[in-house]
N, C-alpha and C positions, 0 to 999 in steps of 0.2 A: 504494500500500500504506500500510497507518495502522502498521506494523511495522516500527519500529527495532529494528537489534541491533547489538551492537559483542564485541570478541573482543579479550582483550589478553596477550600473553606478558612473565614477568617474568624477568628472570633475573640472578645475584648481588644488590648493592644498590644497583646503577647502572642498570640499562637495561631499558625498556620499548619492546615494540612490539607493533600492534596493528592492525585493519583495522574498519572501523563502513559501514555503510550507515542512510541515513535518509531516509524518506517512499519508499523504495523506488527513487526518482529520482537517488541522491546516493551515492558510494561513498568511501570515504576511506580513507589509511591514515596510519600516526605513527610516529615512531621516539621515543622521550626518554631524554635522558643529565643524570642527576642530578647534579652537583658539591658535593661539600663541602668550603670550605676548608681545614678544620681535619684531612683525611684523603686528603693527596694517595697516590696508587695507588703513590708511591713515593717514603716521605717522606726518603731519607736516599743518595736517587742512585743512579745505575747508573753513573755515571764511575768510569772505572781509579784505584788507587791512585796516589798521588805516588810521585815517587822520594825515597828517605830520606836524611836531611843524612845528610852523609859526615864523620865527625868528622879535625878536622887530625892528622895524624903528627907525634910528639913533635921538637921541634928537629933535637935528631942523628940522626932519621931522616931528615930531609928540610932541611941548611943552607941548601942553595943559595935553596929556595924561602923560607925564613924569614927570609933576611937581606933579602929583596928586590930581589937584584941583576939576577936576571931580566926587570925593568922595562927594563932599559937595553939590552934584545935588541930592534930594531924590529920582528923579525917575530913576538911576542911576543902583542901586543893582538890580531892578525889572528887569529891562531890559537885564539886562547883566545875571542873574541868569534865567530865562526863555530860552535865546539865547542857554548857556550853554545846561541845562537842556533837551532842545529837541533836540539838537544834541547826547548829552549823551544817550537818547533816543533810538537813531538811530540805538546805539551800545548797546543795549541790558541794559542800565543802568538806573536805576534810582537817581534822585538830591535830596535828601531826603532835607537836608535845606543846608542853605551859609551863612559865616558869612565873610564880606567885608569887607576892610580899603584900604586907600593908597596904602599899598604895602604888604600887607596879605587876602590872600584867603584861607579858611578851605570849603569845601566840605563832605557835608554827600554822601556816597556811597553806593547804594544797588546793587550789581552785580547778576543779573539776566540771566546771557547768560556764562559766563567761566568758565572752571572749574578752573581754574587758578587763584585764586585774584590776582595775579600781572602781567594776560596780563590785568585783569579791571581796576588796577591802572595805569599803562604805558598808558593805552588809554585815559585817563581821565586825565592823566599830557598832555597828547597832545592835547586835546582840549582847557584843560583850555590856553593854550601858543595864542590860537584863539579865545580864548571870551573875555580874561582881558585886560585892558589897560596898558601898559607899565610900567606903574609903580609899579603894584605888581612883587615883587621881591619873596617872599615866598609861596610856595605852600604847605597846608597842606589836605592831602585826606583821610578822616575818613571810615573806611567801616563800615558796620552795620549787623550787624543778630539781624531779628525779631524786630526793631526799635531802638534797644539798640548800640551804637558804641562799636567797639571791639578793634579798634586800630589806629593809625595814622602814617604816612609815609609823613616825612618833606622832602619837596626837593626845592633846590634854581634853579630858572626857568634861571639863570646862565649856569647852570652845565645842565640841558634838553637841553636846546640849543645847547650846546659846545659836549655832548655827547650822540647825537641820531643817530650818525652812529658810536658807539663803541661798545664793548662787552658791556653786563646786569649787569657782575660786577665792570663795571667804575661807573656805576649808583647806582649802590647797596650803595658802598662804602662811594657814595657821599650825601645818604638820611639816614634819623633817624628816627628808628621804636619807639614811643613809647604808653603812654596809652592814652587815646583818655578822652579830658576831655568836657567842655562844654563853649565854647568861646563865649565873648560878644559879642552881635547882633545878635544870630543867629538868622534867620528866615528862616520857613518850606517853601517849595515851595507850590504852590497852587493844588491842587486835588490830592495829596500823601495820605493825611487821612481825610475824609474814603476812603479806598479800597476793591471793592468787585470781588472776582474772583473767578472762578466756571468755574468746566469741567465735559464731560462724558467722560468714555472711558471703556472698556470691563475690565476684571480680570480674571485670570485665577491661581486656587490653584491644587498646587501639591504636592502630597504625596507619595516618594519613597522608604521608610526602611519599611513600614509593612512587618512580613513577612508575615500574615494571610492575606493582601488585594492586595500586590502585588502594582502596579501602582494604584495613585487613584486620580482623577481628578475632580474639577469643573470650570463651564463656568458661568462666567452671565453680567451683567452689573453694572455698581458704578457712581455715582452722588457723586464732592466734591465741596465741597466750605468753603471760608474762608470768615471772611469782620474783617478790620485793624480796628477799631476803634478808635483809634487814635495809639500813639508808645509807641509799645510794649504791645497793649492790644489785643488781636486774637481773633476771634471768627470759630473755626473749627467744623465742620460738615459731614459724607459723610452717604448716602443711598446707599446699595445692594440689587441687584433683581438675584437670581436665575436662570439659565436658564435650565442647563441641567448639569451632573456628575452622577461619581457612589460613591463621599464621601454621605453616606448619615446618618440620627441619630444613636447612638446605645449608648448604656452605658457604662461604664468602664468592665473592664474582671471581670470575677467571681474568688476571689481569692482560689487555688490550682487547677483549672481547665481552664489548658492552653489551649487558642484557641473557649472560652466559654464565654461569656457577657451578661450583664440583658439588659433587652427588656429597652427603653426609658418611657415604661409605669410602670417598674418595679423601676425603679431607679427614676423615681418624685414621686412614691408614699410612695417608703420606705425611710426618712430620716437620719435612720442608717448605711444606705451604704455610705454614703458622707462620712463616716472616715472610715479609717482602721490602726486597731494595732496602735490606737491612732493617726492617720496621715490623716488630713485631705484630700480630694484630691481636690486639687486647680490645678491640670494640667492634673490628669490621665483621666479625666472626658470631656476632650475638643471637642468628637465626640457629646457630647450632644450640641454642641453648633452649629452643621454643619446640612445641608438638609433641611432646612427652607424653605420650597418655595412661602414664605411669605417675603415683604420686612424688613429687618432687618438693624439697627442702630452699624455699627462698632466702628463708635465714634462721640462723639459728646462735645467739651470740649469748655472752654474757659480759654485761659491761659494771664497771666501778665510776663511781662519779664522787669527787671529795672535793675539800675547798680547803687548800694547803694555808692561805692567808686571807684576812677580812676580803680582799680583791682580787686573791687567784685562784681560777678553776682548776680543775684537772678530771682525764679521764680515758678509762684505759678500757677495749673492747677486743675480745677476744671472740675465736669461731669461724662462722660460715657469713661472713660480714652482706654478700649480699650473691645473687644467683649468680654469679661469674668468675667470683676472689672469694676465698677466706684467708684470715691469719689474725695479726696483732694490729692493731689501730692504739695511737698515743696521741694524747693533744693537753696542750695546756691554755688556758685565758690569763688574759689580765685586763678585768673593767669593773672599774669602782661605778656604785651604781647611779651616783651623781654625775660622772661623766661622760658627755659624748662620744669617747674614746676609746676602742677595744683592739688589744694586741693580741695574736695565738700565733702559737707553732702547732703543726702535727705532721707524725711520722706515722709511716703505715708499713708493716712487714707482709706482704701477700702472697698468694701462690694460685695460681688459673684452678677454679672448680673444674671437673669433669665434666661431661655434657647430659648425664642426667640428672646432674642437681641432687648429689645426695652425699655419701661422705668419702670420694675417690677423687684423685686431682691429678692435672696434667702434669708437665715439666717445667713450665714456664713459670719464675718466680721474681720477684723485684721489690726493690726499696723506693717506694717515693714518699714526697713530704712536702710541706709548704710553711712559709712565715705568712700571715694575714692580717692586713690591717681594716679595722670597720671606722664609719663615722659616719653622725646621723646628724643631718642637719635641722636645728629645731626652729632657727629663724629666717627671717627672708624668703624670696620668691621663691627659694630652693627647701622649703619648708619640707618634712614627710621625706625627701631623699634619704637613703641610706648606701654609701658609697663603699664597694670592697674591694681591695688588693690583693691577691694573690699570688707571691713569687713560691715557683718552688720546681722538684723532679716529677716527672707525671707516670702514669703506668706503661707507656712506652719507652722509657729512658729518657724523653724528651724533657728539656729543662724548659721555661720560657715564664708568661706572666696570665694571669688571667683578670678583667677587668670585669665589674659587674655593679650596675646601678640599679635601686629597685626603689618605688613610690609606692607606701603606704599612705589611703587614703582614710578618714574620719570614720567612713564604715566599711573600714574592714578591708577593701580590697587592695591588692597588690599587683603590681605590673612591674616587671623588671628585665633587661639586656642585659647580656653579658657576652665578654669575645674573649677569647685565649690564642696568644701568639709563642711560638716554642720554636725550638733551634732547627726543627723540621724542614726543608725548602718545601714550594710549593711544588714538585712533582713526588719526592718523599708523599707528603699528608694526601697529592689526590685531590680530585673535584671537589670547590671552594676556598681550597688555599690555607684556611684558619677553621676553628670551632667556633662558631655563634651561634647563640639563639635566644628564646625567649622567653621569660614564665610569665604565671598567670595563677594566683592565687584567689578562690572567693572564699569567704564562708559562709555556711552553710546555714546561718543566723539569719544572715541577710536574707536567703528564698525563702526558710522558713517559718521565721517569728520568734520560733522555739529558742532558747537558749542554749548554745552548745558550744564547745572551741572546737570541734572538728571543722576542715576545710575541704574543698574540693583546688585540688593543684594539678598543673602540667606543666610540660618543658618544651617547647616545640623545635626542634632543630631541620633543617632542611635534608642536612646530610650524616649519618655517622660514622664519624673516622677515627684513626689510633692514636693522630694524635690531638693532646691537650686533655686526653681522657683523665677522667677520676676513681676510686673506687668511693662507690656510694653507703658511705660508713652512716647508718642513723647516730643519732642523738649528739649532733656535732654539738659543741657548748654555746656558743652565742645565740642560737635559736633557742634554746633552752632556756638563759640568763635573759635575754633584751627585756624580755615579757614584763618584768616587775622593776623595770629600771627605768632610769629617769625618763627618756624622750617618747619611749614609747608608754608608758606608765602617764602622763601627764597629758599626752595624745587623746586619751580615754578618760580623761580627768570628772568629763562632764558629767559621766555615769556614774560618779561616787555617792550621790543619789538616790541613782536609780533603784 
């Protein structure tokens, strides 16, 4: 037939779907969902109210509590920290430990539920105004990533009181962000560690720059689990099972014959293919890692995470770091949480996984590592930027630099470039010359109302080559730390609030 036609339904100012045939041979159908940043479906939440500070009872209403004498009752903290604790609960939080006195209270904080850390603190300056007795006068609320405290937010339960129906910056003004240390008495709250926590839920990979494959998809199912071993000791894990796609094995391309690849049987059995023109291939080779239809091990680590001084991180990950490398990962930070400023190194000892993804490994092994520098700029036109440096060795031998800029906006989303240039010439690395591309972070707040820190993220590249590659180590430290620190903490300030 010479007769195209197509049919498309619209409805509100988001969603189209629609069905087309063409050349009479060809039948198709579309679903498209518009996004606009600037008009989330719900821009001001569906989360429950806070509980309201509870203002103190005048002296002679309450001596006992005023004097402070209730300190010196040992079942006193137990009680009052459990009270806390499962209220905090209620709101998505966890009491990791408290440390008590007369008229100081520190709180460990694990915010579980906001994407905000500072509607987690504002909630949690409000209850505490309802669990402590009158005589704490100091609040300080410690957050945590991964067990370790990242920062601390002093506030006089004065000023909560006197300003909870003001603007977020009477409050701002009136609390002190600093580095979070380790105060006498603490003590953990009871069943925080161990923690075991384990999900299923489907996966779904997509592949949309080939141009030889066009669209290329898999479906299957994924088993995670973690267990805390105690703080800051992990224990990560997940299984994948296959269901159905058309990613399936195949080998890297046959070089000067575009559009031409060795068979999977061809490529395990010659070891001379794994280099080319002296270039290892540590990423051009990743189709050998796909159409498994056998259950396969994405990762399987166990990481340590500690904080050597009030401002340096550290953190060491061992295993099956991600479907392509296992070995040793090391990295250390240094970012005070008042400053814009964060420095790391890390070193990675690796070795190429086998191509079923389970605990057998190639020959190929290597040391890369990098120094990195962050800075988020909080003022001017250049607001919401956060700029990174990367010098280092990469998992092709290749030395060189990696640049990367990303914009965090007020809700939430994120958009960011980055390019990597290495001692590689351009017929070495292959079509493009250099590594670039693109992310794209939402969360998942924003579509749905709900309150969650889960995100939907991708990376889009046009090309994948060996060099300027990385090994994709989770829980690097400044993702982990930014969260409760100054630029991005004060970002979010409005929903202290909330």
């Amino acid at each position: 037939s010479k007769l195209n036609l197509g049919a498309y339904y619209r409805w509100g100012e988001a969603y189209q779907a629609g069905l087309y045939t063409i050349g009479g041979n060809t039948v198709g159908a579309q679903f498209s969902m518009v996004l606009n940043p600037r008009q989330s479906p719900y821009p001001s939440g569906l989360e429950k109210a806070p509980a309201p500070v509870r203002p103190r009872p005048a002296p002679a209403a309450d001596p006992e509590g005023w004097s402070g004498i209730w300190s010196q009752d040992p079942s006193a903290q137990p009680a009052i920290q459990k009270a806390l604790g499962d209220a905090m609960a209620d709101e998505g939080q966890i009491l990791e430990a408290m440390a008590l006195t007369a008229n100081r209270a520190e709180v460990r904080l694990r915010n579980q539920r906001y994407i905000s850390q500072a509607e987690a603190i504002g909630r949690t300056a409000r209850l505490m105004t309802r669990a402590l007795p009158p005589s704490v006068e100091t609040f300080v609320i410690t957050s945590t990533a991964e067990g370790v405290p990242t920062s601390s937010v002093t506030l006089h339960r004065t000023d909560i009181e006197r300003l909870e129906n003001t603007q977020a910056g009477q409050i701002a003004a009136a609390s002190v962000l600093g580095d979070a240390g380790r105060p006498a008495g603490l003590v953990y709250s009871d069943n925080v560690y161990p923690r075991f926590r384990w999900s299923l839920s489907p996966y779904l990979e997509l592949g949309v720059f080939d141009a030889q494959d066009g669209l290329t998809y898999e479906v299957g199912g994924q088993a995670r689990a973690s267990y805390e071993i105690s703080p800051g000791l992990i224990l990560t894990g997940a299984l994948r099972q296959r269901v159905f796609g058309n990613i399936d094995q195949r080998g890297p391309g046959i070089p000067g014959n575009r559009g031409e690849y060795y068979t999977p049987e061809e490529y395990e059995a010659r070891p001379e293919l794994e280099t080319v023109d002296g270039v290892p291939r540590v990423r051009s080779d990743t189709r050998m890692y796909t159409g498994n239809s056998s259950p396969v091990i994405p990762e399987l680590t166990l990481a340590y995470y500690a904080k050597a001084t009030p401002n340096i991180y550290t953190r060491v990950t061992a295993g099956l770091l991600e479907r392509a490398y296992g070995g040793v990962s090391a990295e250390v930070l240094w970012k005070p949480a008042d400053s814009n400023l964060g420095i790391g190194a890390e070193v990675n000892r690796v070795r190429k996984r086998d191509f079923d993804q389970l605990f057998s490994f190639r020959d190929y092994e290597v040391t890369t590592g990098r120094v990195s520098v962050y800075y988020e700029v909080t003022q001017g036109f250049a607001k919401g930027f956060t700029a990174q440096l990367d010098l280092g060795k990469y998992l092709a031998g290749d030395k060189g630099a990696t640049v990367s800029v990303t914009r965090e906006f007020a809700n939430g989303w994120r958009i960011g470039a980055f390019a990597t240039k290495t001692d590689l010439s351009a017929e070495q690395f292959g079509e493009g010359s250099f590594d670039k591309g693109i992310s794209l972070s939402i969360p998942i707040t924003w579509a749905t109302g709900q309150p969650t820190r889960d995100r939907a993220s991708t990376t889009l590249r046009s090309l994948s080559r060996d060099g300027g590659a990385r090994v994709d180590v989770s829980g690097r430290l400044y993702d982990r730390v930014r969260d409760a620190q100054d630029a991005k903490l004060y970002d979010g300030w409005g929903r202290f609030w909330r």
